[in-house]
N, C-alpha and C positions, 0 to 999 in steps of 0.2 A: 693359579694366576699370580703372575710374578706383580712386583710393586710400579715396576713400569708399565706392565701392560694393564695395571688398573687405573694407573691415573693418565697415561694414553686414551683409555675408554673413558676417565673422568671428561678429561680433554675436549674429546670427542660431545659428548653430548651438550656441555656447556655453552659450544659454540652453538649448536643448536636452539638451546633454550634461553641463553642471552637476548638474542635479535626478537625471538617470541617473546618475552617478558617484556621489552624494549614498544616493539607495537603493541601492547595490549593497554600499557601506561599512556602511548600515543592518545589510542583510540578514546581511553578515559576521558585525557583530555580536552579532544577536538568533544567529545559529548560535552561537558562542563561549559565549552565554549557555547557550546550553540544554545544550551539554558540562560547564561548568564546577557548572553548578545541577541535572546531572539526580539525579531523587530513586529509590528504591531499587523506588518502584512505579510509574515510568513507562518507556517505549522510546521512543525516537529511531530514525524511519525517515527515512533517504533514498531515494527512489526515481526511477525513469527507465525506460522503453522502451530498449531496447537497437534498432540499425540490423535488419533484417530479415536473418535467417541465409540466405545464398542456399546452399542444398545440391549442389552443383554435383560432378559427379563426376570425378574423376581420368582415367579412361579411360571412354571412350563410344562406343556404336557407332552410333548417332544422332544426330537432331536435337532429341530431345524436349526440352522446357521445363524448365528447375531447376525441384525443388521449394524451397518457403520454411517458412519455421518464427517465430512471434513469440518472443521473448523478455522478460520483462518483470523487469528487476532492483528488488529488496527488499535492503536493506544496514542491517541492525538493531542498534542500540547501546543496550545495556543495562548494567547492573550497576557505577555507578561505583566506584571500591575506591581503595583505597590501598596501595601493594606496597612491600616493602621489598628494596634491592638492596641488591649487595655495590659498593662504590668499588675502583676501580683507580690505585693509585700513578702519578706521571710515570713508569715503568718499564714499565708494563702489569700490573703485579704486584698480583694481589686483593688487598686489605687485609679487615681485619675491619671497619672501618667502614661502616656502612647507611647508604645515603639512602632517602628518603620518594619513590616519584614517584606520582602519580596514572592509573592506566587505566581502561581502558572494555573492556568483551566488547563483541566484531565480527562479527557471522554475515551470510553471504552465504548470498541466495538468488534462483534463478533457477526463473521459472514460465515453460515450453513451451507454445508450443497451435498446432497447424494453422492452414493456411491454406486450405484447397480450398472449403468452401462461401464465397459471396458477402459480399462487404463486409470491413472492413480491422477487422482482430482487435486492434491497439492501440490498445485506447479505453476509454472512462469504465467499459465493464461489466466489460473483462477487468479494470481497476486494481482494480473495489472488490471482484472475486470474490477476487483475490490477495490482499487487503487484508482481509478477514474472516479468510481462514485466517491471516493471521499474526498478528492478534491472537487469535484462539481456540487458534493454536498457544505464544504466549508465555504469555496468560493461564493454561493448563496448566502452562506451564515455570515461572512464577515460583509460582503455587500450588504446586508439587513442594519450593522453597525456602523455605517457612512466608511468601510476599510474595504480597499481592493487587493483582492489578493495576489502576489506578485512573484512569491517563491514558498516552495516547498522542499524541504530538505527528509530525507528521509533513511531511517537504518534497520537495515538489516542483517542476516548472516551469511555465511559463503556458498550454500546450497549453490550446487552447478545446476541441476534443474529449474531451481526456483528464480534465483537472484543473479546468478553468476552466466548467463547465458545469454545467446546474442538476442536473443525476441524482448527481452527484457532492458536492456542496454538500447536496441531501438525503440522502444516503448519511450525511455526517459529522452533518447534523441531526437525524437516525433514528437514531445508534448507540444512544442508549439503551434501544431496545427491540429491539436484536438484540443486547444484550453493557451487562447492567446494573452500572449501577456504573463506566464507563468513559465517560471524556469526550474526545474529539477534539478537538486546536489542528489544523488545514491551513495550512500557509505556503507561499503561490505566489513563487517568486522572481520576481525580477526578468525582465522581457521579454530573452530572448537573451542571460541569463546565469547558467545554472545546471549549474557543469559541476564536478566534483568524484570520487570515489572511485567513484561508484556510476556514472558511464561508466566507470572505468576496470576495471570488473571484468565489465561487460559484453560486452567484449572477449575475457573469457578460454573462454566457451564456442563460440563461434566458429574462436578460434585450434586450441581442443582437438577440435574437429570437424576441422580440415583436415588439422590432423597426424595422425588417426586413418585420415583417411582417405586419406594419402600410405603409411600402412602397409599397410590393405587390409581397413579395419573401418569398411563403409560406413555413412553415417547419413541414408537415401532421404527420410527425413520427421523429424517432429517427433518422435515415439513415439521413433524408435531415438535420437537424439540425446538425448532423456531416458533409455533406458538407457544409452549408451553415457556421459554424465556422470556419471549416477549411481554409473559401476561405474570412471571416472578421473578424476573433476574432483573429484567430493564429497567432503569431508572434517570429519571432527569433532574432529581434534586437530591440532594447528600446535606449531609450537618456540616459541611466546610464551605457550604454558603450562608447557613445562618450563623455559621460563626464568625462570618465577613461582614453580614448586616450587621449585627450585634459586637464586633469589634471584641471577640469573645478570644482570648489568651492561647485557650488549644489551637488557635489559628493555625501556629507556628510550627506545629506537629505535621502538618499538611506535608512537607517538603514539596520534591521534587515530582512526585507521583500521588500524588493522594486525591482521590477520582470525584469528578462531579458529576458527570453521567456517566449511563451504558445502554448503549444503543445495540439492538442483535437485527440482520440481514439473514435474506436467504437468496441463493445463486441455482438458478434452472441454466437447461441446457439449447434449450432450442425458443424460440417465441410459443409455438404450441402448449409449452409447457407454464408458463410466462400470466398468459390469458386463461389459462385454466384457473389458475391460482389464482390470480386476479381477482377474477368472477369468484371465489371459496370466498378471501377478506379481501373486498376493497379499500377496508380503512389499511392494508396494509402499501398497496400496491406502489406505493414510493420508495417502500425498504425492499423489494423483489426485482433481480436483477437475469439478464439472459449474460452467461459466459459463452457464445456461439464454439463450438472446439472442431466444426466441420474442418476446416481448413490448419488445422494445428498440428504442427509436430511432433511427435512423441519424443522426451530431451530426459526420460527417468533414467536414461541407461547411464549417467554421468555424463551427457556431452556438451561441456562447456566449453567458451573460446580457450585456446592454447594459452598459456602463462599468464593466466591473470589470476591464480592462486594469492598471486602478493598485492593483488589490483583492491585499492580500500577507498575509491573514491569516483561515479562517472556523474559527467555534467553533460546537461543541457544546455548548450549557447546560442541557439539562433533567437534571432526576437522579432522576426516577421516572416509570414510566409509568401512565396512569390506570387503575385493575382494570376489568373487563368480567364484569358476571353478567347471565345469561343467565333471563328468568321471565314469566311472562305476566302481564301490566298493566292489567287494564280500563281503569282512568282514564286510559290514554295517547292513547285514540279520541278524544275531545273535544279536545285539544289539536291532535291531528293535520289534524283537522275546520276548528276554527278556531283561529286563531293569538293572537287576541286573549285567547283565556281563557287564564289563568293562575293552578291548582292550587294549592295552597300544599303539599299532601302532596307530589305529583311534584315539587317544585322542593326540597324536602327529602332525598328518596328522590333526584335527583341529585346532591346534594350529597353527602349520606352516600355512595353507591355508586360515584360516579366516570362512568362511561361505563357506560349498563343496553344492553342487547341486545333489544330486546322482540318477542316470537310474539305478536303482535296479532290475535285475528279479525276476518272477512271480514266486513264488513257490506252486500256487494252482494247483488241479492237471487236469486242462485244458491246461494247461500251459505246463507240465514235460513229459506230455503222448508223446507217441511214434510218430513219423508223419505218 
């Protein structure tokens, strides 16, 4: 290789990795932003697929197949505050002097679901099924604190099945008539770099699986590893609330991620399945969710919308839905009939009502004949 054609191939690649190094500093950014700016009635999710929990047992007297189990982590940041600690002298010695630092609540959550029926469960239906319950579970949480929740912003990575595809894109476009009054930002990171807190806590149901099961507290499926988290992983208090009561120094260690709970879900497929469970723990039947997949797309082969590789941002903007009354219409037959004519009452009667419903009769002549 001549010295031109190495730095022609220099050439080459730099323009490449300029524009990539360029959004990835973006991406940092707009993150930082939404930490430093978030408001009292919004949540900050990050989320990610965790790798597939291989169930693998310690002792076996077989050949059979591991089972697997999906994971889908939810890492939610709300409630910016302002906390006051205590300073510590060069000696280590509490002083009465406060500083100001800034925190965030941190809740971990992990949604289970079987693998046994056909096709790969980490995809666009299991995200937005997980993805409704946490906002209809926060929307409760912050309405219980006199705050209405008004916006959700949320990040992910560029998966085309998961994130980047259009049943997901109308998901965020549709919130407002499944969860009024709330508007959705989606920020796709960067291609092949989105890695953060929300891997690393992915990891931790997993780890608690194998050490559960080096004692002798097997987890054969996804079900038992949802009780079996539920009853050692989950948590609703941490030392970085009593170090908020207690105005206690290591406050400040907390940063940006430092968790106050973890909450674990499990995701069935049909209602059948749903009430089964149910009936097994009722104390859980709030955390058990139906992802229905009868009508779903298969989208694993990579079929995502055309050119939105570079696409790092979709929003939600409607903020009402149109009303729907239901009434029978004679004058809507002529319109239906011909296209050309145009009512001046019905175009009124839309306007005023929104979206009509209409029980139109039958004018065929099964219908008109005589009884």
């Amino acid at each position: 290789m001549t010295a031109k054609e190495l730095m022609d191939n220099f050439e080459a690649q730099t323009n490449i990795v300029i524009p990539h190094v360029a959004e990835i500093y973006w991406i940092k950014h707009l993150q930082g932003i939404d930490f430093a700016r978030l408001p009292k009635d919004c949540i900050l999710i990050f989320t990610d697929f965790a790798a597939s929990m291989c169930l693998r047992a310690f002792q076996a007297k077989n050949s059979s197949v591991d089972a697997h189990a999906v994971c889908a982590n939810f890492v939610v940041i709300w409630n910016r505050r302002i906390a006051k600690v205590k300073e510590k002298d060069e000696n280590g010695v509490i002083t009465e002097e406060e500083r100001d630092i800034q925190i965030w609540t941190v809740d971990v959550h992990h949604f289970f679901a079987e693998t046994f029926s056909k096709g790969k469960k980490s995809d666009h239906a299991m995200h937005n099924r997980c993805l409704k319950a946490i906002i209809a579970h926060y929307k409760a949480l912050l309405q219980s604190h006199g705050i209405t929740l008004r916006q959700v912003i949320i990040w992910t990575d560029n998966a085309p099945h998961q994130y980047r595809c259009r049943q997901t894109f109308i998901q965020v476009a549709s919130v407002e008539a499944h969860f009024p009054g709330i508007k959705i930002t989606h920020r796709l990171a960067v291609v092949d770099n989105f890695k953060g807190n929300h891997d690393a806590v992915g990891k931790d149901p997993s780890r608690k699986v194998k050490e559960l099961e080096l004692q002798g507290t097997r987890s054969p499926n996804a079900w038992m590893v949802f009780l079996n988290c539920d009853k050692h992983l989950a948590t609703t208090d941490t030392h970085w609330r009593k170090y908020e009561r207690e105005g206690d120094a290591r406050l400040k260690h907390k940063g940006h991620y430092g968790m106050d709970s973890r909450t674990v879900w499990y995701v069935v497929e049909n209602e059948e399945d749903r009430v089964r469970r149910v009936a097994d723990q009722p104390d859980l039947a709030g955390r058990i969710l139906v992802c229905d997949r009868t009508f779903i797309q298969d989208t694993v082969g990579g079929k995502c919308i055309k050119d939105t590789t570079q696409l790092h941002e979709v929003r939600s903007v409607a903020t009402s839905v149109p009303p729907t009354k239901e009434g029978i219409i004679q004058t809507f037959l002529p319109v239906a009939k011909n296209r050309k004519t145009e009512r001046p009452e019905i175009i009124g009667l839309i306007r005023d009502w929104g979206v009509v419903v209409c029980d139109l009769p039958c004018n065929c002549k099964e219908c008109i004949k005589d009884p």
